[in-house]
N, C-alpha and C positions, 0 to 999 in steps of 0.2 A: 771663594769670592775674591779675596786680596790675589790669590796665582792670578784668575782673569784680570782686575786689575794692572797687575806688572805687566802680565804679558800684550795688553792692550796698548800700554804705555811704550812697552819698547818698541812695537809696531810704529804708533806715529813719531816716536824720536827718529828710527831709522827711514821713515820716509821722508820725514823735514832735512836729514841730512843727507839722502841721497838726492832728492829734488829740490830741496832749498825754499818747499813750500811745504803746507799742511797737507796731508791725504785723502782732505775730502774735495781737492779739486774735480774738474771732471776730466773725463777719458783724457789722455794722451793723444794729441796727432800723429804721432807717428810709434811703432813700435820697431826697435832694434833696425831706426832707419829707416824704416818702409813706412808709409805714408795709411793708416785702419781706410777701409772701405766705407762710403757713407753715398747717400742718395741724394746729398743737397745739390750738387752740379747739374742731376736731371731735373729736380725738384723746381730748379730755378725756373726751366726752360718750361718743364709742364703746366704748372701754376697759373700762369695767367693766362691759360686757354681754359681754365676750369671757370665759370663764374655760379653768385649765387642767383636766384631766382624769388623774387616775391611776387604774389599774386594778390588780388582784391576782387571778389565774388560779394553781387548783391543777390541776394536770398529775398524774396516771398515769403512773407509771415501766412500763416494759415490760420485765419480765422471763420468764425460760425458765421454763416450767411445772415444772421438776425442783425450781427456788429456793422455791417455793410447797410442797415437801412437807417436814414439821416433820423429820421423820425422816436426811433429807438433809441437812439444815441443819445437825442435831445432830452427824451421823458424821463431817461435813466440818468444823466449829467455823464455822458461817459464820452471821454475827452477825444477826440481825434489824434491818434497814436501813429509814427510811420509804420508803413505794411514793409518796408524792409529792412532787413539787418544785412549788415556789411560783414565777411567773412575772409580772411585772408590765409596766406599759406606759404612754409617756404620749402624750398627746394634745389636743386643745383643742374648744371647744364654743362656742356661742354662745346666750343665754337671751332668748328669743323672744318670753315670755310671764314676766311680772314677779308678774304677780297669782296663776297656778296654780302659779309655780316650775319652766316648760316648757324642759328646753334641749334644740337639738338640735345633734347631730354625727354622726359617718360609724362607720357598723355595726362595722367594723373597729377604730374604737375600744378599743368596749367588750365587741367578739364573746367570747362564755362566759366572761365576768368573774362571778367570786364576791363580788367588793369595787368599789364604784367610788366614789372621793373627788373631787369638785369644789373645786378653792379658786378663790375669787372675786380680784378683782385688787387689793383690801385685804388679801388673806393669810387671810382666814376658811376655814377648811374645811367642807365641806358634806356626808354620806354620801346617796347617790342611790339612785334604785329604777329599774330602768327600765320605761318606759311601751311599750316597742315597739319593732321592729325592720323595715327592710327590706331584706335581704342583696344587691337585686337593683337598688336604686338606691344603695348602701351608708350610707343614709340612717336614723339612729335616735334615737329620743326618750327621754331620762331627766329625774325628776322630783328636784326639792330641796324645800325648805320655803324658801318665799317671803318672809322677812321682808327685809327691806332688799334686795332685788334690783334691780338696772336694768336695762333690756331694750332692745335693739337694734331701731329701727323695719324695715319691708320695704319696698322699694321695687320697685316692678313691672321685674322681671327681660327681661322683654320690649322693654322701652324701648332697652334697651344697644345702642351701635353700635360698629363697631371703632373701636380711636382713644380711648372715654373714659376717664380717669384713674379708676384703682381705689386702693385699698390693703390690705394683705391682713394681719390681723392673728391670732397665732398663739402657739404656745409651742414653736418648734423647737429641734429637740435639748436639751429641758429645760431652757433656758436661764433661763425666764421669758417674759413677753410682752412679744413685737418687735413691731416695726411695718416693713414695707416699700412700697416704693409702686412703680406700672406704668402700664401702659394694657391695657384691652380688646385681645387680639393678633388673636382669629377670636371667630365664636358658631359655635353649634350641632354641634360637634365631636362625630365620633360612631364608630364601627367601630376602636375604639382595643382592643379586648379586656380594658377595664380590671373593667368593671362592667356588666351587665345590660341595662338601662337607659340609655345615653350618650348627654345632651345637653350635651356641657360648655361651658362659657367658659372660654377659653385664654385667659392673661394670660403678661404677665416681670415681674410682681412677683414678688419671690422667696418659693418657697414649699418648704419642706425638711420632712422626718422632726419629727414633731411638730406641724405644722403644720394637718392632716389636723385637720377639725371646726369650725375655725377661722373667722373672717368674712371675704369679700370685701367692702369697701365703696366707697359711689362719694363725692365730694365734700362731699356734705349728712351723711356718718354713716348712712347706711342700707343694711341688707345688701341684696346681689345675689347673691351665693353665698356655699356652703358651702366652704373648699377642702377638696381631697382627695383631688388627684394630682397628682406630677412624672414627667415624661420626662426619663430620665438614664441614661445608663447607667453610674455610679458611683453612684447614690442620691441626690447632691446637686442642687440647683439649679442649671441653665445657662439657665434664663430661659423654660421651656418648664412653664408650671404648669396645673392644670385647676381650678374651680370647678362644683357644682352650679348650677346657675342656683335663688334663692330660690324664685323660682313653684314648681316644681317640686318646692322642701324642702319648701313652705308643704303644698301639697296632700297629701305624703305625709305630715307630721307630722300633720294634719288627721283624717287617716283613722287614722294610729296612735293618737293621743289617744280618735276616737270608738271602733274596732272591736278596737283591738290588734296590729291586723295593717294589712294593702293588699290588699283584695278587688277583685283586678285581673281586668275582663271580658272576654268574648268577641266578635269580629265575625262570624270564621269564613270567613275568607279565605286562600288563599295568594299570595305575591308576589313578583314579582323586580323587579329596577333592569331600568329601561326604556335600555336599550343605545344608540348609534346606530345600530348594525346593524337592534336591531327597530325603533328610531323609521324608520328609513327603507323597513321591511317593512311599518309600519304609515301609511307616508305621511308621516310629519309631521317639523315642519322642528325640532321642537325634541327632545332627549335626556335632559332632567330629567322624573322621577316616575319612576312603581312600575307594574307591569302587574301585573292580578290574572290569575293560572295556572289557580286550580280554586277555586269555591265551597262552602262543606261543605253540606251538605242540612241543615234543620231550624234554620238559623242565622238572626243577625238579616241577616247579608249576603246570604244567599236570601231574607227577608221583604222587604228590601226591594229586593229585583229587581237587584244585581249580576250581573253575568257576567264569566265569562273570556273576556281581551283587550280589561275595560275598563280603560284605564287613569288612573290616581288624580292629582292636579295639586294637590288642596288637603286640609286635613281640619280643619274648622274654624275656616278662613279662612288658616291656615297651610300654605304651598306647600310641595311635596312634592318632594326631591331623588332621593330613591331609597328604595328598598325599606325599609333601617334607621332610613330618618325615619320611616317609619309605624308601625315594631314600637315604637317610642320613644314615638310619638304616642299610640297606644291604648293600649302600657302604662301611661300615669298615667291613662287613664278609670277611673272606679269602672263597678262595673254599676249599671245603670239610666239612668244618663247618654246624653244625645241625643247623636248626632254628625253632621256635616254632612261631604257627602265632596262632592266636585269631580270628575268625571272626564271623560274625551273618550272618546267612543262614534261609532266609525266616522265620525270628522272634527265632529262634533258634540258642544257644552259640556255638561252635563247636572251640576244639581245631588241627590245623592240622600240623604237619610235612615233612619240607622236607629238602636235603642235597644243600648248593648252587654247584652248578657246572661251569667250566671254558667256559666263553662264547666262541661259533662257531664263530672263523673267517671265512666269505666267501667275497672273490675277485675274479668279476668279468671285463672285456675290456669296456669299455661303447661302443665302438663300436659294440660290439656283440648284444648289446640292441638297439641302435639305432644309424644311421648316425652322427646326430646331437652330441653326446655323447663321437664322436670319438678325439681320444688323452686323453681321462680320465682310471684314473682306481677307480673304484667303491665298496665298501666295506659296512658291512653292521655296524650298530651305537652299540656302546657298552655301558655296565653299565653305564658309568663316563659321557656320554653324556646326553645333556641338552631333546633332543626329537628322539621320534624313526624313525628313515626312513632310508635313503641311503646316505652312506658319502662319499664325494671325497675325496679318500682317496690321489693320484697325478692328474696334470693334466700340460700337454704339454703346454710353454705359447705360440705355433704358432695355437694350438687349436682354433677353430671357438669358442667352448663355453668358452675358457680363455678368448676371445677378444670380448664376451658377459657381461662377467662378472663373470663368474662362479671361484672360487678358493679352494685351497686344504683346508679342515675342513666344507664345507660348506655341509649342512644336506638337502637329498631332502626328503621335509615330505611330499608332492602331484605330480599328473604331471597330466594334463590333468585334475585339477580338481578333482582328484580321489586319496584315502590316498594313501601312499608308508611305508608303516611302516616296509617292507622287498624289498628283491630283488624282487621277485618275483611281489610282488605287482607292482612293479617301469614294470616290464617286460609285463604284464599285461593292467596298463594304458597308454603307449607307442606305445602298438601293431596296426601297422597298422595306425598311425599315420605321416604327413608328417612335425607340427610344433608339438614345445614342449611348455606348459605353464609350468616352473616349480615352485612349492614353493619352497623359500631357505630360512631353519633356519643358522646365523650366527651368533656366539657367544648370547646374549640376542636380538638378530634383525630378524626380519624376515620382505621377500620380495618376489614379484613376478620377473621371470625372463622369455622372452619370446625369444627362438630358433626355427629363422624361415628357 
Protein backbone atom coordinates (compact mmCIF):
# COMPACT_ATOMS: atom_id res chain seq x y z
CA UNK A 1 0.00 0.00 0.00
CA UNK A 2 2.69 2.74 0.97
CA UNK A 3 4.84 1.38 -2.74
CA UNK A 4 1.22 2.57 -4.39
CA UNK A 5 1.21 5.40 -2.43
CA UNK A 6 4.92 6.88 -3.63
CA UNK A 7 4.40 5.75 -6.76
CA UNK A 8 1.01 7.54 -7.28
CA UNK A 9 2.67 10.60 -5.70
CA UNK A 10 5.49 10.69 -8.04
CA UNK A 11 3.10 10.36 -10.99
CA UNK A 12 1.21 13.63 -10.18
CA UNK A 13 4.50 15.54 -9.09
CA UNK A 14 6.02 14.73 -12.43
CA UNK A 15 2.96 15.89 -14.29
CA UNK A 16 2.59 19.25 -12.29
CA UNK A 17 6.10 19.66 -13.44
CA UNK A 18 5.99 18.83 -16.66
CA UNK A 19 2.52 20.71 -17.40
CA UNK A 20 2.50 23.13 -14.80
CA UNK A 21 -0.82 21.80 -13.97
CA UNK A 22 -2.41 18.84 -11.92
CA UNK A 23 -3.19 15.44 -14.01
CA UNK A 24 -6.50 15.41 -13.67
CA UNK A 25 -7.09 18.01 -16.27
CA UNK A 26 -8.82 16.78 -19.52
CA UNK A 27 -7.27 15.57 -22.74
CA UNK A 28 -4.73 17.51 -24.36
CA UNK A 29 -5.47 19.61 -27.78
CA UNK A 30 -2.95 18.72 -29.35
CA UNK A 31 -0.39 15.76 -29.11
CA UNK A 32 3.44 16.18 -30.17
CA UNK A 33 1.96 19.18 -32.23
CA UNK A 34 -0.77 17.61 -34.00
CA UNK A 35 -3.94 18.93 -33.22
CA UNK A 36 -6.46 14.93 -31.41
CA UNK A 37 -9.39 14.34 -33.86
CA UNK A 38 -12.76 15.31 -32.43
CA UNK A 39 -16.27 15.60 -34.03
CA UNK A 40 -17.31 19.05 -32.49
CA UNK A 41 -16.67 21.02 -36.13
CA UNK A 42 -19.29 18.58 -37.65
CA UNK A 43 -21.31 18.49 -34.56
CA UNK A 44 -21.71 22.24 -34.76
CA UNK A 45 -23.05 22.25 -38.42
CA UNK A 46 -25.28 19.00 -37.85
CA UNK A 47 -27.07 19.95 -34.58
CA UNK A 48 -29.44 22.35 -35.43
CA UNK A 49 -31.08 20.51 -38.27
CA UNK A 50 -31.77 17.82 -35.48
CA UNK A 51 -34.84 19.13 -33.58
CA UNK A 52 -36.96 17.76 -30.64
CA UNK A 53 -40.62 16.78 -31.12
CA UNK A 54 -43.55 16.89 -28.50
CA UNK A 55 -46.77 15.61 -29.26
CA UNK A 56 -50.39 16.06 -27.28
CA UNK A 57 -53.05 13.05 -28.02
CA UNK A 58 -56.57 13.40 -26.54
CA UNK A 59 -57.74 9.80 -25.60
CA UNK A 60 -61.32 8.57 -25.15
CA UNK A 61 -62.01 7.11 -21.78
CA UNK A 62 -64.01 3.85 -22.17
CA UNK A 63 -66.71 3.61 -20.02
CA UNK A 64 -69.83 1.16 -19.35
CA UNK A 65 -72.68 2.28 -21.29
CA UNK A 66 -74.95 2.42 -17.80
CA UNK A 67 -72.29 5.74 -16.84
CA UNK A 68 -73.58 7.48 -20.19
CA UNK A 69 -77.24 7.43 -18.97
CA UNK A 70 -78.12 10.98 -17.05
CA UNK A 71 -80.51 9.15 -14.93
CA UNK A 72 -78.13 6.75 -13.44
CA UNK A 73 -75.69 9.12 -12.67
CA UNK A 74 -78.13 11.25 -10.82
CA UNK A 75 -79.70 8.07 -8.42
CA UNK A 76 -76.15 6.96 -7.84
CA UNK A 77 -74.56 10.85 -7.20
CA UNK A 78 -71.87 9.91 -9.55
CA UNK A 79 -70.35 13.18 -10.69
CA UNK A 80 -69.88 14.01 -14.38
CA UNK A 81 -66.13 13.13 -14.97
CA UNK A 82 -64.21 14.30 -18.40
CA UNK A 83 -64.36 11.30 -21.14
CA UNK A 84 -60.86 12.36 -22.01
CA UNK A 85 -57.38 12.08 -20.92
CA UNK A 86 -54.57 14.15 -22.61
CA UNK A 87 -51.46 11.96 -23.47
CA UNK A 88 -48.23 13.36 -24.68
CA UNK A 89 -44.95 12.07 -26.30
CA UNK A 90 -41.58 12.99 -27.20
CA UNK A 91 -39.46 12.31 -29.83
CA UNK A 92 -36.91 13.75 -32.48
CA UNK A 93 -36.89 14.76 -36.21
CA UNK A 94 -34.61 15.85 -38.61
CA UNK A 95 -35.27 19.06 -41.13
CA UNK A 96 -34.54 18.02 -44.51
CA UNK A 97 -35.72 20.94 -46.44
CA UNK A 98 -34.76 24.50 -44.93
CA UNK A 99 -36.46 26.53 -47.48
CA UNK A 100 -40.26 24.76 -47.39
CA UNK A 101 -39.82 23.95 -43.43
CA UNK A 102 -39.84 20.01 -44.47
CA UNK A 103 -39.04 17.74 -41.25
CA UNK A 104 -39.16 14.28 -41.30
CA UNK A 105 -39.36 11.57 -38.55
CA UNK A 106 -40.91 8.16 -37.79
CA UNK A 107 -44.90 7.76 -37.95
CA UNK A 108 -45.02 6.68 -34.35
CA UNK A 109 -43.94 9.81 -33.44
CA UNK A 110 -46.59 11.85 -34.13
CA UNK A 111 -49.34 8.90 -34.85
CA UNK A 112 -53.01 10.76 -34.00
CA UNK A 113 -51.44 13.63 -32.34
CA UNK A 114 -53.83 16.68 -32.02
CA UNK A 115 -50.79 18.97 -31.13
CA UNK A 116 -47.24 18.73 -32.30
CA UNK A 117 -44.43 21.25 -31.09
CA UNK A 118 -41.03 21.39 -32.69
CA UNK A 119 -38.29 23.20 -30.65
CA UNK A 120 -35.28 23.76 -32.66
CA UNK A 121 -31.88 23.42 -30.90
CA UNK A 122 -31.71 27.28 -29.86
CA UNK A 123 -34.83 26.62 -27.68
CA UNK A 124 -37.51 28.31 -30.30
CA UNK A 125 -40.59 26.54 -30.47
CA UNK A 126 -42.30 25.82 -33.55
CA UNK A 127 -46.33 24.48 -33.77
CA UNK A 128 -46.36 21.79 -36.96
CA UNK A 129 -48.90 20.68 -39.48
CA UNK A 130 -48.38 17.39 -40.76
CA UNK A 131 -47.65 16.89 -44.43
CA UNK A 132 -48.12 12.98 -44.51
CA UNK A 133 -47.66 9.74 -43.13
CA UNK A 134 -46.37 6.26 -43.86
CA UNK A 135 -47.47 3.68 -41.16
CA UNK A 136 -45.74 0.92 -43.22
CA UNK A 137 -42.27 2.37 -43.39
CA UNK A 138 -42.90 4.41 -40.00
CA UNK A 139 -41.76 7.19 -42.04
CA UNK A 140 -43.68 10.80 -41.75
CA UNK A 141 -43.45 14.33 -42.90
CA UNK A 142 -44.36 17.55 -40.86
CA UNK A 143 -44.16 21.15 -41.81
CA UNK A 144 -42.79 24.33 -39.65
CA UNK A 145 -42.54 27.88 -40.96
CA UNK A 146 -39.09 28.16 -42.28
CA UNK A 147 -37.64 31.19 -41.23
CA UNK A 148 -34.21 30.57 -39.73
CA UNK A 149 -34.07 26.90 -40.20
CA UNK A 150 -30.91 24.68 -41.04
CA UNK A 151 -31.13 21.70 -42.74
CA UNK A 152 -29.25 18.56 -42.74
CA UNK A 153 -27.70 17.62 -46.27
CA UNK A 154 -28.25 13.55 -47.67
CA UNK A 155 -25.86 11.52 -48.48
CA UNK A 156 -26.56 8.50 -50.69
CA UNK A 157 -27.42 5.80 -48.20
CA UNK A 158 -26.24 3.18 -50.60
CA UNK A 159 -22.67 3.99 -50.48
CA UNK A 160 -22.54 2.59 -46.55
CA UNK A 161 -20.41 -0.43 -45.89
CA UNK A 162 -20.08 -2.31 -42.54
CA UNK A 163 -17.40 -0.82 -40.56
CA UNK A 164 -18.27 3.09 -41.36
CA UNK A 165 -18.28 5.57 -38.27
CA UNK A 166 -21.91 6.89 -37.81
CA UNK A 167 -23.24 9.06 -35.07
CA UNK A 168 -26.65 9.06 -34.18
CA UNK A 169 -28.04 12.17 -32.81
CA UNK A 170 -31.30 12.38 -30.81
CA UNK A 171 -33.46 13.45 -27.78
CA UNK A 172 -33.60 10.43 -25.56
CA UNK A 173 -35.48 10.01 -22.74
CA UNK A 174 -36.17 13.85 -22.81
CA UNK A 175 -33.08 14.65 -21.93
CA UNK A 176 -32.35 17.20 -24.58
CA UNK A 177 -30.05 16.56 -27.53
CA UNK A 178 -27.11 13.94 -27.21
CA UNK A 179 -24.86 12.88 -29.47
CA UNK A 180 -23.51 9.18 -29.58
CA UNK A 181 -21.19 7.82 -32.00
CA UNK A 182 -20.66 3.77 -33.57
CA UNK A 183 -19.95 2.21 -36.69
CA UNK A 184 -22.16 0.79 -39.49
CA UNK A 185 -22.89 -3.11 -37.48
CA UNK A 186 -24.96 -4.94 -40.89
CA UNK A 187 -27.16 -3.14 -43.96
CA UNK A 188 -30.08 -4.32 -45.25
CA UNK A 189 -31.59 -5.93 -42.09
CA UNK A 190 -34.92 -7.11 -42.76
CA UNK A 191 -37.72 -9.85 -41.27
CA UNK A 192 -37.42 -8.14 -37.88
CA UNK A 193 -41.37 -7.72 -37.47
CA UNK A 194 -40.72 -4.18 -36.52
CA UNK A 195 -42.16 -2.27 -39.59
CA UNK A 196 -43.68 -3.06 -42.92
CA UNK A 197 -41.30 -2.11 -44.94
CA UNK A 198 -37.48 -3.22 -43.35
CA UNK A 199 -34.57 -2.23 -44.76
CA UNK A 200 -32.55 -1.20 -41.83
CA UNK A 201 -29.01 -0.13 -40.96
CA UNK A 202 -27.84 -1.70 -37.68
CA UNK A 203 -25.55 0.30 -35.95
CA UNK A 204 -24.10 0.30 -31.68
CA UNK A 205 -24.35 3.76 -31.60
CA UNK A 206 -26.51 4.17 -28.77
CA UNK A 207 -29.90 4.81 -29.59
CA UNK A 208 -32.76 4.75 -26.70
CA UNK A 209 -36.64 5.85 -26.20
CA UNK A 210 -36.73 9.29 -27.62
CA UNK A 211 -34.41 8.76 -30.10
CA UNK A 212 -36.83 7.45 -32.80
CA UNK A 213 -36.78 10.39 -35.79
CA UNK A 214 -33.61 11.35 -35.08
CA UNK A 215 -30.31 11.61 -37.57
CA UNK A 216 -27.92 8.94 -38.36
CA UNK A 217 -24.94 10.65 -39.71
CA UNK A 218 -21.57 9.64 -41.31
CA UNK A 219 -18.33 11.83 -40.78
CA UNK A 220 -18.87 14.77 -43.32
CA UNK A 221 -22.55 15.73 -41.26
CA UNK A 222 -24.87 14.16 -43.57
CA UNK A 223 -27.72 12.13 -42.96
CA UNK A 224 -27.93 8.21 -43.76
CA UNK A 225 -30.80 7.38 -41.75
CA UNK A 226 -33.58 8.11 -39.72
CA UNK A 227 -33.15 6.11 -36.29
CA UNK A 228 -36.16 4.26 -35.21
CA UNK A 229 -35.40 1.18 -33.48
CA UNK A 230 -33.75 -0.71 -30.47
CA UNK A 231 -33.48 -4.56 -29.77
CA UNK A 232 -33.62 -4.76 -25.98
CA UNK A 233 -35.45 -6.53 -24.10
CA UNK A 234 -35.53 -3.99 -21.19
CA UNK A 235 -36.13 -1.01 -23.70
CA UNK A 236 -32.83 0.33 -23.42
CA UNK A 237 -29.83 0.24 -25.45
CA UNK A 238 -27.20 -2.76 -25.57
CA UNK A 239 -25.80 -1.69 -28.69
CA UNK A 240 -28.22 -3.33 -31.05
CA UNK A 241 -29.87 0.00 -32.94
CA UNK A 242 -31.84 0.25 -36.51
CA UNK A 243 -31.71 3.19 -38.84
CA UNK A 244 -33.95 3.88 -42.03
CA UNK A 245 -31.54 4.16 -44.55
CA UNK A 246 -32.01 8.13 -46.03
CA UNK A 247 -32.63 6.87 -49.81
CA UNK A 248 -35.45 5.27 -48.65
CA UNK A 249 -36.83 8.45 -46.22
CA UNK A 250 -35.81 10.60 -49.14
CA UNK A 251 -38.20 8.89 -51.71
CA UNK A 252 -40.97 8.43 -49.22
CA UNK A 253 -41.03 12.07 -47.93
CA UNK A 254 -40.88 12.76 -51.82
CA UNK A 255 -44.12 11.21 -52.52
CA UNK A 256 -45.63 12.53 -49.08
CA UNK A 257 -44.79 16.05 -49.84
CA UNK A 258 -46.20 15.53 -53.82
CA UNK A 259 -49.49 13.02 -53.09
CA UNK A 260 -49.95 13.09 -49.34
CA UNK A 261 -49.68 9.73 -49.06
CA UNK A 262 -47.17 6.63 -50.93
CA UNK A 263 -49.00 5.21 -53.89
CA UNK A 264 -47.17 2.06 -53.64
CA UNK A 265 -47.64 -0.25 -57.01
CA UNK A 266 -48.26 -3.61 -58.23
CA UNK A 267 -45.97 -6.23 -60.07
CA UNK A 268 -48.28 -9.12 -59.52
CA UNK A 269 -46.21 -11.89 -58.49
CA UNK A 270 -46.06 -14.41 -55.73
CA UNK A 271 -42.79 -15.55 -54.02
CA UNK A 272 -40.68 -17.50 -51.83
CA UNK A 273 -36.98 -17.62 -50.59
CA UNK A 274 -35.22 -19.76 -52.87
CA UNK A 275 -34.09 -22.76 -50.30
CA UNK A 276 -31.14 -25.00 -50.80
CA UNK A 277 -33.29 -27.84 -51.05
CA UNK A 278 -34.99 -25.98 -54.23
CA UNK A 279 -31.81 -24.44 -55.52
CA UNK A 280 -30.61 -28.01 -55.63
CA UNK A 281 -34.20 -29.17 -57.22
CA UNK A 282 -33.55 -26.48 -59.51
CA UNK A 283 -29.98 -27.34 -60.29
CA UNK A 284 -28.07 -24.50 -59.22
CA UNK A 285 -25.06 -24.27 -57.17
CA UNK A 286 -26.07 -21.07 -55.36
CA UNK A 287 -29.34 -20.54 -52.50
CA UNK A 288 -29.72 -16.69 -52.60
CA UNK A 289 -32.97 -15.02 -54.29
CA UNK A 290 -36.62 -15.48 -54.60
CA UNK A 291 -38.51 -17.93 -56.75
CA UNK A 292 -41.71 -16.64 -58.23
CA UNK A 293 -44.73 -19.51 -57.32
CA UNK A 294 -47.74 -18.02 -59.29
CA UNK A 295 -48.15 -14.92 -61.72
CA UNK A 296 -51.52 -13.02 -61.32
CA UNK A 297 -53.15 -12.75 -64.87
CA UNK A 298 -53.67 -9.18 -66.30
CA UNK A 299 -50.49 -7.98 -64.26
CA UNK A 300 -47.48 -5.95 -65.36
CA UNK A 301 -45.61 -9.52 -64.33
CA UNK A 302 -47.79 -11.39 -67.03
CA UNK A 303 -47.19 -8.28 -69.58
CA UNK A 304 -44.03 -8.79 -69.24
CA UNK A 305 -43.58 -12.63 -69.78
CA UNK A 306 -42.73 -13.83 -66.08
CA UNK A 307 -43.45 -17.39 -65.11
CA UNK A 308 -43.45 -19.68 -62.29
CA UNK A 309 -40.14 -21.21 -61.30
CA UNK A 310 -38.39 -18.16 -62.53
CA UNK A 311 -36.24 -17.25 -60.19
CA UNK A 312 -35.42 -13.35 -59.34
CA UNK A 313 -31.27 -12.64 -58.54
CA UNK A 314 -31.42 -8.73 -58.98
CA UNK A 315 -34.07 -5.97 -59.24
CA UNK A 316 -32.72 -3.11 -60.43
CA UNK A 317 -29.24 -3.90 -60.21
CA UNK A 318 -29.86 -4.74 -56.66
CA UNK A 319 -29.27 -8.59 -55.82
CA UNK A 320 -31.78 -10.39 -54.24
CA UNK A 321 -31.30 -12.48 -50.96
CA UNK A 322 -34.67 -13.71 -50.49
CA UNK A 323 -38.24 -13.40 -50.86
CA UNK A 324 -38.54 -10.18 -48.09
CA UNK A 325 -35.87 -8.27 -50.23
CA UNK A 326 -38.10 -8.10 -52.93
CA UNK A 327 -41.44 -7.16 -51.00
CA UNK A 328 -39.10 -4.36 -49.68
CA UNK A 329 -37.70 -3.59 -53.04
CA UNK A 330 -41.19 -2.99 -54.96
CA UNK A 331 -42.66 -1.57 -51.92
CA UNK A 332 -40.74 2.01 -52.28
CA UNK A 333 -41.75 1.84 -56.27
CA UNK A 334 -44.33 4.34 -57.08
CA UNK A 335 -46.53 3.22 -59.93
CA UNK A 336 -45.60 3.88 -63.14
CA UNK A 337 -41.99 3.30 -62.42
CA UNK A 338 -39.79 0.85 -64.71
CA UNK A 339 -38.23 -2.01 -63.02
CA UNK A 340 -35.53 -4.18 -64.31
CA UNK A 341 -35.66 -7.71 -62.72
CA UNK A 342 -32.64 -10.39 -63.27
CA UNK A 343 -33.63 -13.79 -63.19
CA UNK A 344 -32.44 -17.49 -64.02
CA UNK A 345 -34.77 -19.29 -66.30
CA UNK A 346 -33.86 -22.99 -66.70
CA UNK A 347 -30.07 -22.37 -66.12
CA UNK A 348 -30.26 -19.31 -68.29
CA UNK A 349 -29.54 -15.25 -67.12
CA UNK A 350 -32.34 -13.42 -68.73
CA UNK A 351 -32.91 -9.80 -67.99
CA UNK A 352 -36.78 -8.74 -67.93
CA UNK A 353 -38.83 -5.43 -67.74
CA UNK A 354 -41.76 -4.32 -66.67
CA UNK A 355 -43.93 -0.98 -65.63
CA UNK A 356 -45.35 -1.39 -61.86
CA UNK A 357 -49.05 -0.62 -62.02
CA UNK A 358 -51.70 0.70 -59.51
CA UNK A 359 -53.24 -2.37 -57.66
CA UNK A 360 -57.11 -3.40 -58.61
CA UNK A 361 -59.30 -2.69 -55.91
CA UNK A 362 -62.15 -5.15 -55.81
CA UNK A 363 -65.08 -5.25 -53.06
CA UNK A 364 -67.22 -7.59 -52.67
CA UNK A 365 -70.77 -8.25 -49.86
CA UNK A 366 -69.57 -11.46 -48.08
CA UNK A 367 -73.02 -12.30 -48.22
CA UNK A 368 -73.03 -12.58 -51.72
CA UNK A 369 -70.39 -15.34 -51.21
CA UNK A 370 -71.73 -17.05 -48.47
CA UNK A 371 -74.41 -16.97 -45.66
CA UNK A 372 -71.91 -17.36 -43.03
CA UNK A 373 -70.00 -14.12 -44.36
CA UNK A 374 -73.06 -11.94 -44.11
CA UNK A 375 -72.55 -8.29 -42.56
CA UNK A 376 -68.76 -8.23 -44.03
CA UNK A 377 -67.54 -6.50 -46.69
CA UNK A 378 -64.69 -8.29 -48.36
CA UNK A 379 -61.64 -6.83 -50.34
CA UNK A 380 -59.08 -8.17 -52.02
CA UNK A 381 -55.01 -7.82 -50.04
CA UNK A 382 -52.70 -5.20 -51.41
CA UNK A 383 -48.94 -4.72 -51.94
CA UNK A 384 -48.30 -3.50 -48.24
CA UNK A 385 -49.92 -6.64 -46.98
CA UNK A 386 -48.17 -9.30 -44.87
CA UNK A 387 -49.95 -12.43 -47.32
CA UNK A 388 -52.27 -12.82 -50.17
CA UNK A 389 -55.89 -13.75 -49.78
CA UNK A 390 -59.19 -11.91 -48.89
CA UNK A 391 -59.23 -9.02 -46.43
CA UNK A 392 -62.00 -7.86 -44.34
CA UNK A 393 -62.11 -4.97 -45.25
CA UNK A 394 -65.54 -3.88 -42.64
CA UNK A 395 -67.45 -6.07 -40.65
CA UNK A 396 -71.12 -5.42 -38.78
CA UNK A 397 -70.20 -6.18 -34.92
CA UNK A 398 -73.99 -7.84 -34.62
CA UNK A 399 -72.55 -10.14 -37.54
CA UNK A 400 -72.47 -13.91 -36.65
CA UNK A 401 -68.78 -13.90 -38.02
CA UNK A 402 -68.00 -10.62 -35.66
CA UNK A 403 -69.32 -12.80 -32.73
CA UNK A 404 -66.97 -15.74 -34.16
CA UNK A 405 -64.19 -13.81 -34.07
CA UNK A 406 -63.63 -12.55 -37.23
CA UNK A 407 -62.55 -8.53 -37.40
CA UNK A 408 -61.70 -5.84 -39.87
CA UNK A 409 -57.84 -6.35 -41.33
CA UNK A 410 -58.07 -9.88 -40.91
CA UNK A 411 -56.56 -11.77 -44.17
CA UNK A 412 -58.50 -14.97 -45.34
CA UNK A 413 -55.54 -17.08 -46.79
CA UNK A 414 -57.79 -20.64 -47.12
CA UNK A 415 -61.30 -21.75 -46.49
CA UNK A 416 -62.32 -25.18 -46.73
CA UNK A 417 -58.78 -26.06 -46.67
CA UNK A 418 -58.26 -24.85 -50.02
CA UNK A 419 -55.72 -21.37 -50.80
CA UNK A 420 -57.77 -18.09 -51.31
CA UNK A 421 -55.20 -16.02 -52.66
CA UNK A 422 -58.12 -13.95 -54.51
CA UNK A 423 -61.76 -13.46 -54.43
CA UNK A 424 -62.51 -15.79 -56.64
CA UNK A 425 -60.49 -18.43 -55.16
CA UNK A 426 -62.29 -17.60 -51.72
CA UNK A 427 -65.69 -18.03 -54.07
CA UNK A 428 -64.68 -21.22 -55.29
CA UNK A 429 -63.66 -23.01 -51.98
CA UNK A 430 -66.99 -21.91 -50.38
CA UNK A 431 -69.17 -23.13 -53.19
CA UNK A 432 -71.74 -25.29 -52.08
CA UNK A 433 -70.60 -25.35 -48.64
CA UNK A 434 -72.89 -25.34 -45.39
CA UNK A 435 -69.67 -24.60 -42.62
CA UNK A 436 -66.80 -22.54 -43.18
CA UNK A 437 -63.12 -23.57 -41.85
CA UNK A 438 -61.35 -20.45 -42.42
CA UNK A 439 -57.63 -19.49 -42.22
CA UNK A 440 -57.06 -16.06 -40.68
CA UNK A 441 -53.74 -14.18 -41.14
CA UNK A 442 -53.66 -11.39 -38.31
CA UNK A 443 -51.15 -8.93 -38.14
CA UNK A 444 -47.77 -11.65 -37.54
CA UNK A 445 -50.55 -14.61 -36.16
CA UNK A 446 -52.31 -16.93 -37.80
CA UNK A 447 -55.29 -19.12 -36.94
CA UNK A 448 -58.01 -21.28 -37.77
CA UNK A 449 -61.61 -20.14 -37.35
CA UNK A 450 -64.50 -22.39 -37.83
CA UNK A 451 -68.45 -20.94 -39.14
CA UNK A 452 -70.80 -23.17 -38.42
Amino acid sequence: MLTFKRSFAFLLTAAILTTGQPASAAWPLGLDGQSLPSLAPMLKKAMPAVVNISTKTKIEIAEHPLMRDPFFRHFFEIPNLPRQRESSSLGSGVIVDARNGYIITNNHVIDKADEITVTLHDGKQLTAKLVGTDPESDIAVIKVPSNGLTELPMADSSQLQVGDFVVAIGNPFGLGQTVTSGIVSALGRSGLGIEGYEDFIQTDASINPGNSGGALVNLKGELIGINTAILAPSGGNVGIGFAIPSSMASNIKNSLVEHGTVKRGLLGVNIQDLTPDLAQAFGLDQSQGAVITAVQPKTPAAKAGLEPGDIVLAINERRIKNGMEIRNVLGMLQVGEDVKLEILRKGETQTVRAEIAAPKIVQEDGQKIHPKLAGTLLGNTLPNDPVEGVRIEKIHTGAYAFQAGLRPGDIIVAANRQATGSMDELKRAVSGSRELLLNIQRGDGAFFLMLR
